[in-house]
C-alpha positions, 0 to 999 in steps of 0.5 A, spaced: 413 667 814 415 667 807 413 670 800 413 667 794 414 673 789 416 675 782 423 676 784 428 680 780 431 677 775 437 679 769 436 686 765 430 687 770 425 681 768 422 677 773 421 670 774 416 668 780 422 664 783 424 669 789 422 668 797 423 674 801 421 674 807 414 679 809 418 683 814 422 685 808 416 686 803 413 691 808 412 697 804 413 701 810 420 700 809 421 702 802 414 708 801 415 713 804 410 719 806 413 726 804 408 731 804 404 732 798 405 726 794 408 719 796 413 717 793 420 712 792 424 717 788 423 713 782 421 716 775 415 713 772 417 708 766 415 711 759 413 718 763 415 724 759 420 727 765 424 721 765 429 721 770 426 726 775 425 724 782 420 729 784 413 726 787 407 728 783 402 733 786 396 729 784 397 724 788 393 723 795 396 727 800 394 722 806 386 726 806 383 721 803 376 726 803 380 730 797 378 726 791 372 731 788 366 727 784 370 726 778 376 721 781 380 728 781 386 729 786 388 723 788 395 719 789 399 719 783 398 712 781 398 694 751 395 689 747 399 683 749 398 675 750 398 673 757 404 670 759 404 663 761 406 662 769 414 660 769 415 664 763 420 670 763 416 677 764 416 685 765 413 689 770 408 690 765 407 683 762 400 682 763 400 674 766 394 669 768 395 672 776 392 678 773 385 681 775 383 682 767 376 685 765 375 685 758 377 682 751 385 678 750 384 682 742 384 689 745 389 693 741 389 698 749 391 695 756 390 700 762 393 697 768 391 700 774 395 700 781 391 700 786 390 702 794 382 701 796 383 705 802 385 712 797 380 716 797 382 718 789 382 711 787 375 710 791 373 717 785 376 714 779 372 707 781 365 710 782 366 716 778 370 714 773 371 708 771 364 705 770 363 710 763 371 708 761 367 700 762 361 702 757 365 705 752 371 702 751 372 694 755 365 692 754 366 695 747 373 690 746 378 696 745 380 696 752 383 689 756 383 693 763 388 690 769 387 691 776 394 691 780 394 692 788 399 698 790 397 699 798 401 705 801 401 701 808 405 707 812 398 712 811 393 706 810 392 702 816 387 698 812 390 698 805 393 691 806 387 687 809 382 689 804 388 687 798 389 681 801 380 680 802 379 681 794 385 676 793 381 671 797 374 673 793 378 672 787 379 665 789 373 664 788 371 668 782 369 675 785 374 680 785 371 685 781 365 684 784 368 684 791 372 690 789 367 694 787 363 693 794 370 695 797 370 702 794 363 703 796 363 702 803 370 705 804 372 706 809 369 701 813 375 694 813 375 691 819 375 684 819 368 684 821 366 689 815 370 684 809 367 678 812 360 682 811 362 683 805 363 676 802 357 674 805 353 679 801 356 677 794 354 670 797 362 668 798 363 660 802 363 665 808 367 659 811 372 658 805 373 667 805 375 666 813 380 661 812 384 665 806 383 672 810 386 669 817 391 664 814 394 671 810 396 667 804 394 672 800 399 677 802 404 674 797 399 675 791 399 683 794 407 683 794 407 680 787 403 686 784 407 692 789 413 689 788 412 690 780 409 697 780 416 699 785 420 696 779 416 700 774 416 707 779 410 707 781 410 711 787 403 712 789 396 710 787 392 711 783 397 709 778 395 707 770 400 705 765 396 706 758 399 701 753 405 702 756 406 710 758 405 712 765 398 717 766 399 723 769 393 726 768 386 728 771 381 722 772 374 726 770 372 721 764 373 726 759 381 727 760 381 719 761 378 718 755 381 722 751 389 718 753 385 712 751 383 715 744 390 717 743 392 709 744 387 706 740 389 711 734 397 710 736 395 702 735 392 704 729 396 707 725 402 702 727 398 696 726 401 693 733 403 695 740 407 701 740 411 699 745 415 693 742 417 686 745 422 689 750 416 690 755 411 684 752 416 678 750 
């Protein structure tokens, strides 16, 4: 079976051009499992330690159940146009594929790597993340978008569950679909994702069909493939307008990079980052 993929193109951009096949795409093969952290020996874009390849120690050590109350201990995991498909684009470049809340006029993009089989992402989804969507996306000052980053060598249902929200997506649920998932993890057989479309009221018939035929992978490797070329190397992974985010996930820490932003975006009247990641 073959993926199409955004495929590395010249200086590191990528075009949706690219076909690997799956076996090569298998994220076994490029994210290992090393103690305290997952990680490809990659630094994180826009990270202070730039050029260190050691793993981040908050990232998910495999114990799921070690993400506290406030999303805490976990793997570790701007302001632009959407592109328009076929357009050349960044790791970062925000395009219509992506999985958007929020307002295109946003002076702050977070985007999220995920794995919905993490227990600190499960954290940050409940704990979290609800106070970030009152205050700062429902208020448009922050675009959020969703990524997929599965660490299938320790999550057995990682990449399923991926796929199942891509299906839910097709038909206009993802967020609705996503939530549900973080909720009921870890329960992700075939059974279980199936039981979950039905409740949102999904084509129960159409959800199947897309699950079984595994089309979906392609849109998983699309998104994984875009956080290894930017170092991700664990989940969850946040870039805020463009910087890696290291720190806790507790709203008030989370909150306070987002200030930051919104007070860098200010004072320069534009994205801080510059067209190299968002042409």
């Amino acid at each position: 079976m073959s993926l199409g993929i955004r495929g590395m193109g010249a200086a590191g951009r990528f075009k949706r051009s690219s076909r690997v096949d799956v076996l090569v795409i298998g994220l076994a093969a490029v994210i290992c499992w090393t103690g305290p952290g997952c990680t490809v020996g990659l630094p994180l874009a826009g990270n202070s330690n730039e050029g260190t390849t050691e793993p981040n120690t908050e990232h998910d050590d495999g114990n799921d159940a070690g993400a506290d109350e406030n999303g805490n201990g976990g793997d570790q995991s701007g302001g632009a146009p959407v592109a328009s498909d076929g357009d050349e684009i960044t790791p970062l470049t925000v395009t219509e594929v992506d999985h958007i809340l929020g307002s295109a006029d946003a002076p702050v993009t977070v985007i999220e790597y995920l794995d919905f089989q993490c227990g600190a992402c499960q954290g940050f989804a409940l704990n979290t993340f609800p106070d970030i969507q009152r205050t700062y996306i429902d208020a448009g000052d922050v675009r959020w978008v969703s990524r997929h980053f599965p660490l299938v060598a320790i999550h057995e249902f990682a990449e399923p569950a991926a796929q199942a929200s891509e299906c839910a997506a097709e038909q206009g649920s993802f967020y609705a679909y996503h939530d549900l998932l973080f909720d009921r993890q870890p329960e992700f057989t075939r059974e279980d994702l199936v039981a979950y479309a039905g409740e949102l009221g999904l084509q129960i018939n159409q959800f199947t069909s897309c699950l079984d035929s595994e089309v979906m992978g392609q849109e998983v490797a699309a998104d994984a493939l875009s956080g290894l070329a930017m170092g991700v190397r664990g989940t969850p992974t946040f870039f805020i307008n463009g910087q890696g985010y290291f720190g806790s996930f507790n709203v008030s820490d989370f909150s306070d990079m987002i200030e930051t932003a919104l007070a860098d975006t200010a004072d320069s009247g534009d994205s801080p980052f510059g067209d190299n990641l968002f042409p």
